[in-house]
SEKE-758014 format. One line per field, with one value per residue: residue in three letters; chain; residue number from 1; x, y, z of N, C-alpha, C, O in turn. Coordinates in pm, 1 decimal. Atoms other than C-alpha are relative to their C-alpha. Example, Ala and Ser with C-alpha at 12.3 -4.5 7.8 and 13.67 -1.06 7.14 Angstrom:
<sites>
firo ALA|SER;
semi A|A;
kolba 1|2;
n_east 89.0|-82.0;
n_north -119.0|-119.0;
n_up 0.0|-6.0;
ca_east 1230.0|1367.0;
ca_north -450.0|-106.0;
ca_up 780.0|714.0;
c_east 90.0|-77.0;
c_north 120.0|109.0;
c_up 0.0|73.0;
o_east 193.6|-26.1;
o_north 118.1|219.8;
o_up 66.5|89.9;
</sites>
This chain:
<sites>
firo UNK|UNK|UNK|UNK|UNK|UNK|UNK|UNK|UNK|UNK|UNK|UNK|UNK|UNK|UNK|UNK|UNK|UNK|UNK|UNK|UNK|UNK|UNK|UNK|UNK|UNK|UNK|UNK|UNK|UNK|UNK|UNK|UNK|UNK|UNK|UNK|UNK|UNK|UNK|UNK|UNK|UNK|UNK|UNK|UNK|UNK|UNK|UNK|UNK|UNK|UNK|UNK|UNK|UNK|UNK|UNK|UNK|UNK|UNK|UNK|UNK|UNK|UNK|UNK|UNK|UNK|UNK|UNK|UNK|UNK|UNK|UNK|UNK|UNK|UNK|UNK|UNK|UNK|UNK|UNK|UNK|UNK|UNK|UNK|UNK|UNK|UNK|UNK|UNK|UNK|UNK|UNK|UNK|UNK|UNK|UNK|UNK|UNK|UNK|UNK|UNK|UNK|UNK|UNK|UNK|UNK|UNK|UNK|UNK|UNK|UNK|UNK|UNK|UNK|UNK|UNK|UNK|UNK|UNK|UNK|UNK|UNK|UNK|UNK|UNK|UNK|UNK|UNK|UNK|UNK|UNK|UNK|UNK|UNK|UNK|UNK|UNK|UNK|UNK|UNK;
semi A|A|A|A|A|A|A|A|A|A|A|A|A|A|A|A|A|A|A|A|A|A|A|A|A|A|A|A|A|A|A|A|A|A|A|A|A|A|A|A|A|A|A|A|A|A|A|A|A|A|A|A|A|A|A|A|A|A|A|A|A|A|A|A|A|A|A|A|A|A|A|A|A|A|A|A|A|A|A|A|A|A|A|A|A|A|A|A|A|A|A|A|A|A|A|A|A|A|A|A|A|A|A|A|A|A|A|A|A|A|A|A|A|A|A|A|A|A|A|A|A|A|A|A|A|A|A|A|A|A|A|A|A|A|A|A|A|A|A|A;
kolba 1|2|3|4|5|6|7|8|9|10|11|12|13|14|15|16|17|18|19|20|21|22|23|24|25|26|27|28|29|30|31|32|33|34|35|36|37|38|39|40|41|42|43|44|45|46|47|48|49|50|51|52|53|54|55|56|57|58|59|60|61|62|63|64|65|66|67|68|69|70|71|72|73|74|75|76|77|78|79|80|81|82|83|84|85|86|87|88|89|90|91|92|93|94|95|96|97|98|99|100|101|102|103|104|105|106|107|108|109|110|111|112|113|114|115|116|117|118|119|120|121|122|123|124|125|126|127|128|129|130|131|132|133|134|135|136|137|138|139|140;
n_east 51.1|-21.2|128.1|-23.1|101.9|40.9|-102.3|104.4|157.4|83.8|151.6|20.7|127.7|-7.6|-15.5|-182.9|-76.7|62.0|-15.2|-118.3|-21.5|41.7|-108.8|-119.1|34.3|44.5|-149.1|-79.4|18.9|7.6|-73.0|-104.2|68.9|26.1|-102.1|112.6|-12.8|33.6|-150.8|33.0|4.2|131.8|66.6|-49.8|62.4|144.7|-42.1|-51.8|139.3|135.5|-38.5|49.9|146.6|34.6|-58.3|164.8|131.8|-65.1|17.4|132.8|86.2|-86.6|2.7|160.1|24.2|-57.6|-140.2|-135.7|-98.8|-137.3|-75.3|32.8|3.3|-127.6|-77.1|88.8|-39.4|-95.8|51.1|114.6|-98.1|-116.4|80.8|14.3|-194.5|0.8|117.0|7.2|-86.8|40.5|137.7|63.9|-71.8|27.9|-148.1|-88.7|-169.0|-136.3|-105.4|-44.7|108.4|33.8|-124.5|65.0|145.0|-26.9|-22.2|78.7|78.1|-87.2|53.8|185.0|-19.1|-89.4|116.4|119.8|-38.7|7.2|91.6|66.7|-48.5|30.6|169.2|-24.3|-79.4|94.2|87.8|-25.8|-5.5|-151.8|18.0|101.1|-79.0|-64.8|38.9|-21.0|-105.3|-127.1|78.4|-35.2;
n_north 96.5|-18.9|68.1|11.4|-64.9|-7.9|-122.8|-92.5|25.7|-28.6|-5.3|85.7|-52.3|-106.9|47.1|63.1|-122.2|-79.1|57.7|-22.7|-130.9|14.9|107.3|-106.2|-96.7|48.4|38.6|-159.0|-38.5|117.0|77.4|-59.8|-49.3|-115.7|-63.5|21.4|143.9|11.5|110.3|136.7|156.5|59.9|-36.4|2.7|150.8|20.7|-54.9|69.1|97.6|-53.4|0.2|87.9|20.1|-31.8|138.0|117.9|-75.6|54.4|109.6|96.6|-85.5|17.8|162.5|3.3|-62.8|75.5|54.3|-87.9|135.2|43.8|-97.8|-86.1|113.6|34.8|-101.8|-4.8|113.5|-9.0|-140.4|42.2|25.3|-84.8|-68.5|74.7|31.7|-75.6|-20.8|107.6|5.8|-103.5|-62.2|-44.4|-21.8|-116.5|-54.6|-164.9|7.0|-39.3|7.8|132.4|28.7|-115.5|25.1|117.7|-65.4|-68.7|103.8|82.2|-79.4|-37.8|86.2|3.0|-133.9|23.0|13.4|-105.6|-62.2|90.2|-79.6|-146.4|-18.0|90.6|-22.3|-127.4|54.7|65.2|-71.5|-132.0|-84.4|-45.7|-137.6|-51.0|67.6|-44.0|-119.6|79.8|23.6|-125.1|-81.2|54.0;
n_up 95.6|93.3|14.3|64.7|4.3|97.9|37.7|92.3|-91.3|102.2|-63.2|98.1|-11.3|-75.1|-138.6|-131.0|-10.6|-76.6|-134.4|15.6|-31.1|-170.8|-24.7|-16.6|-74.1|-109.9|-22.1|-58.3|-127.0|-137.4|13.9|-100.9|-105.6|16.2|-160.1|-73.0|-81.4|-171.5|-36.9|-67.0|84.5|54.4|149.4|146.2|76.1|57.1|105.6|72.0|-11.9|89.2|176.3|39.1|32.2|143.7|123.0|-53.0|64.8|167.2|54.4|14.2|81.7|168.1|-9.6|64.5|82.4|73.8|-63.0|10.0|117.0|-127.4|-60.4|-104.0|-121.8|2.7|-78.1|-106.5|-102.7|-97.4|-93.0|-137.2|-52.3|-52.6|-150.9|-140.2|-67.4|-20.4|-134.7|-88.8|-91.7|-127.0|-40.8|-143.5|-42.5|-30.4|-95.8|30.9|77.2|-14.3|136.6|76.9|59.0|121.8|135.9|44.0|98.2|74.8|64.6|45.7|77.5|68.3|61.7|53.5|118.4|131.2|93.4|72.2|134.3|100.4|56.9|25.7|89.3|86.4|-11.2|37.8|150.7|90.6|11.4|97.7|-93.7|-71.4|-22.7|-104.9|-101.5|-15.0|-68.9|-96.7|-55.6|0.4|-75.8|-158.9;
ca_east 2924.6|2864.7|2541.4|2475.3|2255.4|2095.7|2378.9|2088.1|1726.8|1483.1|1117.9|934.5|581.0|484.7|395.2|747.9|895.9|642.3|741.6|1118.0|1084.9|879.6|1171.8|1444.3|1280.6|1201.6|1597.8|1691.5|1476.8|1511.8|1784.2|2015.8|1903.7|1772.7|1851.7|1510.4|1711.1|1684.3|2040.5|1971.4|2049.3|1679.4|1589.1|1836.2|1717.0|1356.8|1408.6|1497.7|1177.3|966.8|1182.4|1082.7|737.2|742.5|938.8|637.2|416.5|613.6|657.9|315.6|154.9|393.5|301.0|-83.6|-39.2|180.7|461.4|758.2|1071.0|1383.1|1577.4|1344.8|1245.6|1586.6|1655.2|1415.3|1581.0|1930.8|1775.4|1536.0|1824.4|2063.0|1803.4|1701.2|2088.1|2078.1|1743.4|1824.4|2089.4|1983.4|1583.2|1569.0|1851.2|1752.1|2110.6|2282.8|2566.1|2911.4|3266.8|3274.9|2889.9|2882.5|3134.7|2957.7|2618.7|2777.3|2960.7|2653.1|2441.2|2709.5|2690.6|2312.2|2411.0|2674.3|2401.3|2129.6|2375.5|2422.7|2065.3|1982.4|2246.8|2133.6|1731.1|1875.1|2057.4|1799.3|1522.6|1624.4|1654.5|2055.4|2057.9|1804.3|2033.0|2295.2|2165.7|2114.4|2416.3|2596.3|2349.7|2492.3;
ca_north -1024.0|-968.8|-985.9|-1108.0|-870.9|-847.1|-701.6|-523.8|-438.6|-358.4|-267.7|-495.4|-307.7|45.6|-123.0|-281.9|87.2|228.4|5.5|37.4|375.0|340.3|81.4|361.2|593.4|396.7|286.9|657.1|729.5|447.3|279.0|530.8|647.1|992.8|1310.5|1229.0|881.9|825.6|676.5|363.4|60.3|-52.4|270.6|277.1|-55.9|56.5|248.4|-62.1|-267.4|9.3|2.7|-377.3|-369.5|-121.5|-390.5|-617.3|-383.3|-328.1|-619.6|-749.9|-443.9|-541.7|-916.5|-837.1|-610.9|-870.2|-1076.4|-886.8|-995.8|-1189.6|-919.6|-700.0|-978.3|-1057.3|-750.4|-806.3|-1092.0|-973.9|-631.3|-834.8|-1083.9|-813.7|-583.4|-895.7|-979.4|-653.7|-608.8|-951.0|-835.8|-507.7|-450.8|-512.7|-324.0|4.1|107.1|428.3|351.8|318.1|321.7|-37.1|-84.1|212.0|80.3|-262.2|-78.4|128.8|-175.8|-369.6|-62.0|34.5|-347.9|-332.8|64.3|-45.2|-275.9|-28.5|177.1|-76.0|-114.6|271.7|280.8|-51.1|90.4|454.9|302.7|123.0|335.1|641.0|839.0|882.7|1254.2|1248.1|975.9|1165.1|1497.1|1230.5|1152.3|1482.5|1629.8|1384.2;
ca_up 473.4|124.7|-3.8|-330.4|-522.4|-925.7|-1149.9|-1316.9|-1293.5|-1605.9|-1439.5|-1652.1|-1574.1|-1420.3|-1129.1|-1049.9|-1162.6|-924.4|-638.4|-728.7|-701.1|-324.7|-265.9|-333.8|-142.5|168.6|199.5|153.0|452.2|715.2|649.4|929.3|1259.1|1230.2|1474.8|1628.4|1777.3|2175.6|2167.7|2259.0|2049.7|2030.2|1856.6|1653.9|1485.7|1503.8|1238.9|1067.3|1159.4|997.6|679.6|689.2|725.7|422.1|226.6|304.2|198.9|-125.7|-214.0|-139.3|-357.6|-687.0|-593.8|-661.7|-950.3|-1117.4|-1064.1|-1007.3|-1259.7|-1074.2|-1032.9|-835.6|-601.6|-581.9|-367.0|-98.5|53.0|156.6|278.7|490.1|590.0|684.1|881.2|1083.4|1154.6|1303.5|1466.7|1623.2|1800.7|1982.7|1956.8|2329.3|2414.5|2587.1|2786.3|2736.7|2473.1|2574.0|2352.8|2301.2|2242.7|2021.1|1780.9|1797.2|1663.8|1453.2|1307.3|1282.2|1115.9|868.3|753.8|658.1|484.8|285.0|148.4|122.5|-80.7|-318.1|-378.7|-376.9|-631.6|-845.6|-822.8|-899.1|-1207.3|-1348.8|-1264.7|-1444.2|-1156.1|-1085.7|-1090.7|-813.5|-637.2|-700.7|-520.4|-247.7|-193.2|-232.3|44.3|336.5;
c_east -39.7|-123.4|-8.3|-160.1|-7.7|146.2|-119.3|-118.0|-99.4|-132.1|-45.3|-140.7|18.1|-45.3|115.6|65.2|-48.0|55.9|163.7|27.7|-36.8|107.5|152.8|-12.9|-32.5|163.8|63.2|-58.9|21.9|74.5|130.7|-100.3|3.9|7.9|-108.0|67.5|19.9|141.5|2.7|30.9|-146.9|-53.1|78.8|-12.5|-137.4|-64.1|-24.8|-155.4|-91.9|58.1|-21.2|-121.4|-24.5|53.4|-104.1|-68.9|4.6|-24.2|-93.8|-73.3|58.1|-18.6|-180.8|-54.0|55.0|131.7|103.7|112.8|99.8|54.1|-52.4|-10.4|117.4|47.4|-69.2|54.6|102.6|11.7|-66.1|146.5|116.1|-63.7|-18.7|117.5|-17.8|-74.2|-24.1|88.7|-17.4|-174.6|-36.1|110.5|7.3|89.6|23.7|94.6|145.6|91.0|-85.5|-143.7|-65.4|40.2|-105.2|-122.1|25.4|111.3|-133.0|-113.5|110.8|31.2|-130.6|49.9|66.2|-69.9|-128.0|87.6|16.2|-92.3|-41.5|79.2|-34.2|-184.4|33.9|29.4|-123.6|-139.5|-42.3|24.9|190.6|3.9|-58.9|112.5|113.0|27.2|12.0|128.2|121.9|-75.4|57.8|125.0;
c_north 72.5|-52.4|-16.4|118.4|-39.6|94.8|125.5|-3.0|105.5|-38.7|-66.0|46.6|144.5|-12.1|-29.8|134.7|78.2|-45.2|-8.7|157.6|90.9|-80.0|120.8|91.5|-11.2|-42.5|157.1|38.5|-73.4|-80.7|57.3|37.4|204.8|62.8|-28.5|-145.4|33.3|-50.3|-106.0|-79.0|-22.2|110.5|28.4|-58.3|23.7|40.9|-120.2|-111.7|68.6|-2.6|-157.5|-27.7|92.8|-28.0|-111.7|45.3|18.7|-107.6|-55.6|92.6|-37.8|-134.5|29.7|73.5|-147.6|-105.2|71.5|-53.4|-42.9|122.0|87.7|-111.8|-87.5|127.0|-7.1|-80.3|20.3|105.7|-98.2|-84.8|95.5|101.2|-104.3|15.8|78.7|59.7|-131.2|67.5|129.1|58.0|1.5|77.0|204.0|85.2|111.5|-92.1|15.2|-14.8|-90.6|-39.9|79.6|-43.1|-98.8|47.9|60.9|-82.0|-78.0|86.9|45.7|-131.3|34.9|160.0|-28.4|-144.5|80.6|62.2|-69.1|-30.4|141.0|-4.1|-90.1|86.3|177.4|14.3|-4.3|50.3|101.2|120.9|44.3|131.1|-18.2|-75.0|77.9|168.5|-66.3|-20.0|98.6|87.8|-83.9|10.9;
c_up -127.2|-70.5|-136.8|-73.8|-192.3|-43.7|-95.5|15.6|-109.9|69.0|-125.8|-23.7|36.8|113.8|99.7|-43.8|123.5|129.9|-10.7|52.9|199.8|70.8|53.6|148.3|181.5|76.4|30.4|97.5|140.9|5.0|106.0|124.7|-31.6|152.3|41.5|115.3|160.7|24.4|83.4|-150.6|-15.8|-83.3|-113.5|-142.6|-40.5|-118.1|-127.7|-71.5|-78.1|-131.3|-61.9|-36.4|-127.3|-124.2|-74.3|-50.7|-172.5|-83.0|-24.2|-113.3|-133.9|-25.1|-97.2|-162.4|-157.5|30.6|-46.7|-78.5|118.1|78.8|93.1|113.3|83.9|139.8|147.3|90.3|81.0|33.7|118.7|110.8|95.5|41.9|119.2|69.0|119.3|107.4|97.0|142.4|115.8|-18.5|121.4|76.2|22.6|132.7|-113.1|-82.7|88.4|-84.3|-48.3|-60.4|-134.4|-133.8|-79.7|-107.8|-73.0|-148.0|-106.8|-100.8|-166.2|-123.3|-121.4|-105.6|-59.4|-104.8|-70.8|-129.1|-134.1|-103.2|-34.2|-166.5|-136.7|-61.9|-91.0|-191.7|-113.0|-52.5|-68.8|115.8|106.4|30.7|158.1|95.7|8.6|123.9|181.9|77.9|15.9|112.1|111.6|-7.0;
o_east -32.7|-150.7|69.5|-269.7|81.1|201.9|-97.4|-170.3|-107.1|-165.2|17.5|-191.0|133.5|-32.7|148.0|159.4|30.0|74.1|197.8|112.9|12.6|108.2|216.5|62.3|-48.0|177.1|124.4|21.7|12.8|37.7|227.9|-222.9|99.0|25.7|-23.1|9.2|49.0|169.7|42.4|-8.7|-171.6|-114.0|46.1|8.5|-189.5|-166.5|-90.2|-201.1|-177.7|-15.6|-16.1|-158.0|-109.7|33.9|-126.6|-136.3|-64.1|-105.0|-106.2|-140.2|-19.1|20.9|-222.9|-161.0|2.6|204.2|133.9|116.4|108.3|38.6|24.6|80.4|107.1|138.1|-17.3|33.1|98.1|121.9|-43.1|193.6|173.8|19.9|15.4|138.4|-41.2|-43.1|-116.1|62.0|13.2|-198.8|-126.9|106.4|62.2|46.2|-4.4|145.5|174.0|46.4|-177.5|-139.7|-151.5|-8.5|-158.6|-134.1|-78.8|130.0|-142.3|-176.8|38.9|47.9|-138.0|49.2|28.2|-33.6|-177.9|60.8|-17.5|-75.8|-108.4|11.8|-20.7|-220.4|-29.3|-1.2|-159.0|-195.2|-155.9|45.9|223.4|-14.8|12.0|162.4|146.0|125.5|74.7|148.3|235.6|-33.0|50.3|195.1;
o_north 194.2|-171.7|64.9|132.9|-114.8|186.3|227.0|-86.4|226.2|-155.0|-53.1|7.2|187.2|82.9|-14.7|141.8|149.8|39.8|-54.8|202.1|179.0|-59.7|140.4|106.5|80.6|-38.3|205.8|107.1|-17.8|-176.4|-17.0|34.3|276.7|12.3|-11.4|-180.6|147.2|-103.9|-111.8|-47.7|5.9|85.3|60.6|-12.7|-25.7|-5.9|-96.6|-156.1|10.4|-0.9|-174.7|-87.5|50.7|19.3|-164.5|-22.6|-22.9|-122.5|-124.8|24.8|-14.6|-185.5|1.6|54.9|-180.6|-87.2|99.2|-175.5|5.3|156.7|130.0|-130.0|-168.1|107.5|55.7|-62.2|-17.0|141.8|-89.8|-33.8|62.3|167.6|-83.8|82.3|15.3|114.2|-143.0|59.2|123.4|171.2|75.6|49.8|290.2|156.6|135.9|-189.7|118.8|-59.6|-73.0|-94.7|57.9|-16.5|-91.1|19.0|76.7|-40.6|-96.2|22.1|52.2|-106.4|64.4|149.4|7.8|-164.0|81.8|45.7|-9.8|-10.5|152.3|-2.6|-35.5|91.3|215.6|84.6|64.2|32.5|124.7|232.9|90.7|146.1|15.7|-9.8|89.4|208.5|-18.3|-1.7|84.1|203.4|-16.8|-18.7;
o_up -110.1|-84.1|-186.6|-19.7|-232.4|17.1|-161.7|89.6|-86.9|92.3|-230.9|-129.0|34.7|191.1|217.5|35.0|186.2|217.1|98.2|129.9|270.0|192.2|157.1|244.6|262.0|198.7|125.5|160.4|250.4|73.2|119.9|113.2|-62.1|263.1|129.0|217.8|197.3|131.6|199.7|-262.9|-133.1|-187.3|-227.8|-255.0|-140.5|-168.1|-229.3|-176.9|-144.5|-229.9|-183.7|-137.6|-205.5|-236.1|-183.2|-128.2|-265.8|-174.7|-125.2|-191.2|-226.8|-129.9|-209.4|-220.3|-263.8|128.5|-162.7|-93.7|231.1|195.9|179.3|194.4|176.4|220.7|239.5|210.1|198.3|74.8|239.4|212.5|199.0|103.3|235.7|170.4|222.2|213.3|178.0|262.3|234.9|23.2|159.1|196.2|-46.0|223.1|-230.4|-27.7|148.6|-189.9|-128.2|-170.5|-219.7|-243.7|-190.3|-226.9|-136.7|-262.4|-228.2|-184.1|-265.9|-242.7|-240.7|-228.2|-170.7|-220.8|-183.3|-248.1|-236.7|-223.5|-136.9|-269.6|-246.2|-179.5|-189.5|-288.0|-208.9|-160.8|-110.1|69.2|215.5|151.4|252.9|187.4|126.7|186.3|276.3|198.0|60.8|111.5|214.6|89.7;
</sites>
């Protein structure tokens, strides 16, 4: 699926740069399963659940400072959408991996990252911070 995202994104405060920038940074960490994972489908996802609740948190801290402009608030929705998808389908699912289930999760995670990248790259853009994204992405 194909998420629809902001073609652009002018922090409108140093609050919504600040939380753009916690935004970036929270996607580049939790948005894959790290070598710490249990190989299991449920933690692969859990991963996912904590990169929500610090969406939540985001969001709610850029909510109180000010209202955030469209475009940032704009991004929150088909991250959240497309982690649930995701953490619907295996958070209780604590079996050993096999092929065909592997693929499936590796399908369904690969979804949700080829959104994160999207944002990292929109937030990176806008933010002023490509270089840094760029280092990012030449390090994996």
């Amino acid at each position: 699926m194909f998420w629809l995202l902001p073609d652009t994104w002018t922090p409108h405060d140093d609050a919504e740069l600040v939380a753009g920038w916690r935004l970036w940074l929270e996607l580049s960490d939790r948005a894959w399963p790290t070598a710490a994972w249990d190989g299991t489908p449920a933690g692969a996802v859990g991963q996912l659940r904590e990169l929500l609740d610090a969406c939540d948190e985001i969001e709610h801290a850029c909510r109180e400072s000010a209202e955030p402009s469209p475009e940032f608030a704009a991004l929150f929705h088909p991250l959240t959408l497309s982690a649930s998808a995701v953490i619907s389908l295996w958070w209780d699912d604590y079996a050993p991996l096999d092929a065909g289930r592997a693929q499936a999760l590796h399908e369904d995670l690969q979804r949700f990252g080829a959104l994160a990248e999207r944002v990292l790259t929109l937030l990176a853009a806008h933010g002023g911070w490509t270089r840094l994204d760029a280092v990012r992405r030449h390090s994996a």
